[in-house]
N, C-alpha and C positions, 0 to 999 in steps of 0.2 A: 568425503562429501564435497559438492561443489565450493570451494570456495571463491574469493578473488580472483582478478582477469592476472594479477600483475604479474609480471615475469614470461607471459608467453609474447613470441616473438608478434612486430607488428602486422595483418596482413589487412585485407583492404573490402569494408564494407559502413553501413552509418555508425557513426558514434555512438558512445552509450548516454547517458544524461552525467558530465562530466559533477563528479562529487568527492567527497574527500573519497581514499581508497580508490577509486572505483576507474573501472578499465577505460580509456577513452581516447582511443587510436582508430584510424580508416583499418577494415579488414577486409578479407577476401567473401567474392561471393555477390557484388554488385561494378555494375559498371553507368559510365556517363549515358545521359541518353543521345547525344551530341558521337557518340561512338558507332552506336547502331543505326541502319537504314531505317529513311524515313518511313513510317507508315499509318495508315488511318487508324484513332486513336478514341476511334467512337466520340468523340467530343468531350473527351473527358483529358485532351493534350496538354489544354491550358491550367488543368485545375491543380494549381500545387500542392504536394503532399505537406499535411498539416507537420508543423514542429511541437514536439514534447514538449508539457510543460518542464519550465527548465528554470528555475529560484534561482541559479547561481549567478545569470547573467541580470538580476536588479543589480540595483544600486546596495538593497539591504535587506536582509532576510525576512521571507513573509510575516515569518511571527511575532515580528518587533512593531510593526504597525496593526495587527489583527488582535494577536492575543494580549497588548498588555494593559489593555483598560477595560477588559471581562469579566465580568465577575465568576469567581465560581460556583459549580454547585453541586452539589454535595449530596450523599444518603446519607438521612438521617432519621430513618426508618428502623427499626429491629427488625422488624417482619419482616421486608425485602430485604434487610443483610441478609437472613437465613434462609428465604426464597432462593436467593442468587447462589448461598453456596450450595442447596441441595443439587440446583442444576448445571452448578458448572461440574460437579460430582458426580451426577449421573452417570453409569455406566463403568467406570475409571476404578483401576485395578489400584491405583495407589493414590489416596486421597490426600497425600501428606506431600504431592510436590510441589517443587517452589512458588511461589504465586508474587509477581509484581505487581502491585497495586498505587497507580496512579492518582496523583491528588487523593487519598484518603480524606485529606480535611479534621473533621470531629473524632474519625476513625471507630462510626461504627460498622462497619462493614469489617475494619481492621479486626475489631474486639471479635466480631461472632468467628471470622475465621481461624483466629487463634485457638480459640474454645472447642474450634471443629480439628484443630490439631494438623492445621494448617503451617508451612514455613514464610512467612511473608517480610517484603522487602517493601518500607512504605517511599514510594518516592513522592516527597511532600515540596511543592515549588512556595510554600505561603510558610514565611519562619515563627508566622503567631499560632500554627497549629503541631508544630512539633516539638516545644515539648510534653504536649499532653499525650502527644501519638510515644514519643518514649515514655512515659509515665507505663504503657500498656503494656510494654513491654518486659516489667519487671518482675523477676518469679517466672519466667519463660522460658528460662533454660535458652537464651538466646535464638529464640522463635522469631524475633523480630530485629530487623534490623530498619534503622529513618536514618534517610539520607533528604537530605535537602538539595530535591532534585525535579526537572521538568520533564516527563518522559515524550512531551509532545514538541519539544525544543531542542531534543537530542540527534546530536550530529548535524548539528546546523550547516550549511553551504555558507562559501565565504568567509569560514571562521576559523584562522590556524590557530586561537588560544580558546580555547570553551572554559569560561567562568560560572562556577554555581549561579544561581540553579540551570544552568546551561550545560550539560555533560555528554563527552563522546565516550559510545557507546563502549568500544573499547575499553575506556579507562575504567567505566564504572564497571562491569562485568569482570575487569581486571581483578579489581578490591574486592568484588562478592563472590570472587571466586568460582565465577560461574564458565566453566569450558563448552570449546564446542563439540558438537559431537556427528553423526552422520546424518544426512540427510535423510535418511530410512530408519531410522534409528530410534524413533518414537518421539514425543513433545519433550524438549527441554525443559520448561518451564510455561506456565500462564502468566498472562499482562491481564489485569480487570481495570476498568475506570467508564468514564465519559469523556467522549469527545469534544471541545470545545464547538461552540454554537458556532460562532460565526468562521470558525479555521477548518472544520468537517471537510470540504472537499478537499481542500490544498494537503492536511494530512491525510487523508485516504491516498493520494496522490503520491505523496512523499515514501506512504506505507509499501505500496506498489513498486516503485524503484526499488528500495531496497529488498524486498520480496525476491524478485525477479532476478536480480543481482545478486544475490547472498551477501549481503552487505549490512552494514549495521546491528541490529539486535537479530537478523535473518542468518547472519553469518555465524548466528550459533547453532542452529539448526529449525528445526518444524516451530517455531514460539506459536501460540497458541493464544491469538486476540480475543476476548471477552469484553466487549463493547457497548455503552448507551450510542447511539444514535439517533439522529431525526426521523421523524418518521417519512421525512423525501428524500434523506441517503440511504433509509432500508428499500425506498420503491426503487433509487436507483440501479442500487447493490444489487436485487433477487430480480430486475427485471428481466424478462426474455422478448422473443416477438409477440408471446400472448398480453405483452403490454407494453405496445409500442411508444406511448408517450414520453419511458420512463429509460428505456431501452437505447445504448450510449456504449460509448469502448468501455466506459467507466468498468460496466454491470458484465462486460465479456471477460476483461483481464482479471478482476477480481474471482467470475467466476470459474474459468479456468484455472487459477491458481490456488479457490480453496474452498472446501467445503462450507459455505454460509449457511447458520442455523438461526433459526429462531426462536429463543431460549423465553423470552418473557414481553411482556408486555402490561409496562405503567404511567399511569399517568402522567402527566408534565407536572400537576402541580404537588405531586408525594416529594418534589426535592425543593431540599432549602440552597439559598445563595448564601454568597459572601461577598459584600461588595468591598468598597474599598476604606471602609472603617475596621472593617475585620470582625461584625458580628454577626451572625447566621442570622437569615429571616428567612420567613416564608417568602414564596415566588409567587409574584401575583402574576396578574392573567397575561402580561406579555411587559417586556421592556422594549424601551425605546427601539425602531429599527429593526425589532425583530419581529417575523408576526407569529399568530397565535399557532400556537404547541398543541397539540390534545393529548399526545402518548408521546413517549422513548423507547427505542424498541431495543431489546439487550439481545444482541447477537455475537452468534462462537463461528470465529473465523481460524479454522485449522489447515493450514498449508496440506496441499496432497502430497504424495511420498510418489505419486506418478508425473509430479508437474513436468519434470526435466527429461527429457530425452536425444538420443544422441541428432536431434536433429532441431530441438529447443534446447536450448543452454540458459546457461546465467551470462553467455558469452556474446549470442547472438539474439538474444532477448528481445533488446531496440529494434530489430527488424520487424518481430513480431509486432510489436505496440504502433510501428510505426503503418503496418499492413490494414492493424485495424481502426487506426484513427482516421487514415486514408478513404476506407469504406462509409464509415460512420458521416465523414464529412460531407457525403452527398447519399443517406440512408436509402433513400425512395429510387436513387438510380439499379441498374442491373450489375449484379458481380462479374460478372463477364467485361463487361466497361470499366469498373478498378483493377480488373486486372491487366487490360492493356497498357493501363498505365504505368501498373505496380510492376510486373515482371514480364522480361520477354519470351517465356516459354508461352504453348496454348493453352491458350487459358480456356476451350472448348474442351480439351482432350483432359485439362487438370479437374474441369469440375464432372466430367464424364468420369472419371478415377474415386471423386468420393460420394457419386453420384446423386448429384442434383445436375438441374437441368438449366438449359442458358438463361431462360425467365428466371432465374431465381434473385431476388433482391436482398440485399443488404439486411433490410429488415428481417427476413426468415430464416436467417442465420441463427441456428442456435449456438452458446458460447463454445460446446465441443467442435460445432462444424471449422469454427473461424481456426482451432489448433489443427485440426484435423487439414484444413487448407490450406495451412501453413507446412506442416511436415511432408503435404504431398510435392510440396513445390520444390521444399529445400532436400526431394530426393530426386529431383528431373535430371538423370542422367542425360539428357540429347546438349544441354546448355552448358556453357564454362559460367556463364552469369544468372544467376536466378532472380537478380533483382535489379530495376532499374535507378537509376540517383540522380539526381537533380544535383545543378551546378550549388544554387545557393545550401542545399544539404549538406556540402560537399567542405564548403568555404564554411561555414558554422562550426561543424565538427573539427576543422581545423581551429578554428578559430576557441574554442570550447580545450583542445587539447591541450594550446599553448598555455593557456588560464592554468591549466591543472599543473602542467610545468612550473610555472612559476611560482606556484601556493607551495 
């Protein structure tokens, strides 16, 4: 299986997004634009290629200022426990594999899956609800295992010691004895929960890096996300050009990299909170700052077994991401103008190869097109360089690798 970059020699193209584990050396495959002769660059010379979001260069980890004064929330439904298990079940030859379930809470979604002969790991971040979630446990024949843990906190950047409910990903998979296995290999396990409200895109974000990298809970193989979300990170997530407004790198990498389904659909106010007395209430029609919810839409995000190819890696990833944030960053212009930017092959002759024509815009890109442009490029035999790099790209990722050194 793919795993980690480390140990291969250095060669020279952008960084990765420098994170614990994680490869973050110049490699081959990109050169200065400062190297190449000048040429008209359709006006697109000036526009610097966007930088990845990158958490490790704050001062402190996103979720220390977002997520610790959110309340949670919770099912506390019977009904949708048992909705959600028939459908994560659907289809699935072995209903009995391991399932992580995030913030449980009161654990009833914990209870019905148990009952459905389920193996579940409750990782519980709030210490007033576990021990009634071990209480469930008993007479289970070791069906359950609570760990008092944040699975939306794990493998924090900037953090060489991860203190409960803070856990690197390693260590806890360490204890639950959970191995990795191949990338082709089938689903190691499910993750079920909700995503916190106001952190949804920085973890979508987060989820992505390590996705892409085999890194984190990825580096066990295909995990299998089973998700609440908003219902403006589902329009992000499934948007195409048939919905341009919604339509974003976000909605290409994602879906490039996995099958997004959509499993259910329930209202915002079927779940209870937990603020910060620790008693479940009902959710009224909106809290402070946040606006109004109608639905949660619960989606199965299953990694492809086709993402990687010998010309997309978990290696050369950053380049990808970085192609298409490049595009996205000026949507309405023509592909043929990012591409003078992005790489000095022809970029008339590259999109005559996957055939679209030189009007073609940003927007009408669908998410297969943007891999499909990307693997034509990274096979241009006419060039030593496929890609072009900007000085400050250049000076970051150095400046990103030294970090990593020094952690």
């Amino acid at each position: 299986m793919w795993g980690p970059a480390t140990g291969l020699a250095p060669r020279l193209t952008w960084s990765v997004l420098a994170a614990a584990g994680r490869f973050s050396t110049l490699r081959s495959g990109t050169t200065k634009r400062k190297d190449l002769p000048a040429r008209n660059r359709l006006g697109l010379s000036d526009f610097s290629p966007q930088h990845l979001p990158n958490t490790d260069l704050e001062e402190s980890p996103w979720w220390m200022s977002k997520c610790r004064s959110e309340s949670g929330r919770y099912i506390t439904n019977r009904k949708l426990a048992e909705t959600l298990i028939k459908l994560m079940r659907k289809k699935r030859k072995n209903p009995e594999k391991l399932i992580l379930e995030c913030n449980p809470g009161p654990g009833i979604l914990t209870r019905a899956l148990l009952e459905a002969g389920a193996k579940v790991v409750a990782l519980e971040s709030d210490k007033t609800f576990i021990p009634h979630l071990e209480s469930l446990g008993e007479n289970m024949n070791g069906k359950l295992k609570v760990v008092y843990c944040d699975f939306f906190k794990m493998d924090p950047d900037n953090c060489t010691i991860a203190k409960p409910p803070v856990y690197a990903s390693n260590e806890l998979f360490k204890d639950l004895r959970i191995r990795a296995v191949s990338w082709k290999a089938g689903i190691p396990l499910k993750i079920v929960g909700i995503l916190p409200f106001r952190s949804e895109r920085n973890i979508l974000w987060k989820l992505l890096y390590d996705l892409y990298s085999c890194t984190s809970i990825y580096k066990y193989g295909r995990v299998e996300l089973n998700m609440f979300v908003s219902e403006k990170e589902y329009q992000n997530l499934t948007a195409g050009p048939k919905n341009p407004n919604f339509y974003q790198a976000l909605s290409v990498l994602w879906q490039v990299a996995c099958d997004v389904k959509l499993l259910h659909v329930e209202p915002w106010s079927s779940f209870d909170i937990c603020p910060q007395n620790g008693q479940l209430e009902k959710l009224k029609h909106r809290e402070p700052l946040e606006p109004i919810q109608q639905n949660l839409y619960f989606i199965q995000m299953t990694p492809r077994k086709t993402l990687f190819t010998e010309e997309l890696t978990p290696v050369n990833y950053d380049v990808f991401f970085h192609m298409v944030k490049h595009c996205f960053g000026k949507r309405n212009a023509k592909l043929v103008d990012h591409l003078h930017s992005l790489s000095p092959v022809d970029a008339k002759h590259i999109l005559r190869q996957i055939r679209k024509n030189e009007d073609v815009k940003t927007i009408n890109m669908y998410p297969r097109n943007f891999k499909q442009l990307f693997q034509t490029i990274q096979c241009s035999e006419d060039y030593a360089h496929k890609w072009l790099c900007n000085e400050n790209l250049e000076d970051s990722a150095m400046y990103r690798t030294n970090c990593q050194n020094v952690s």
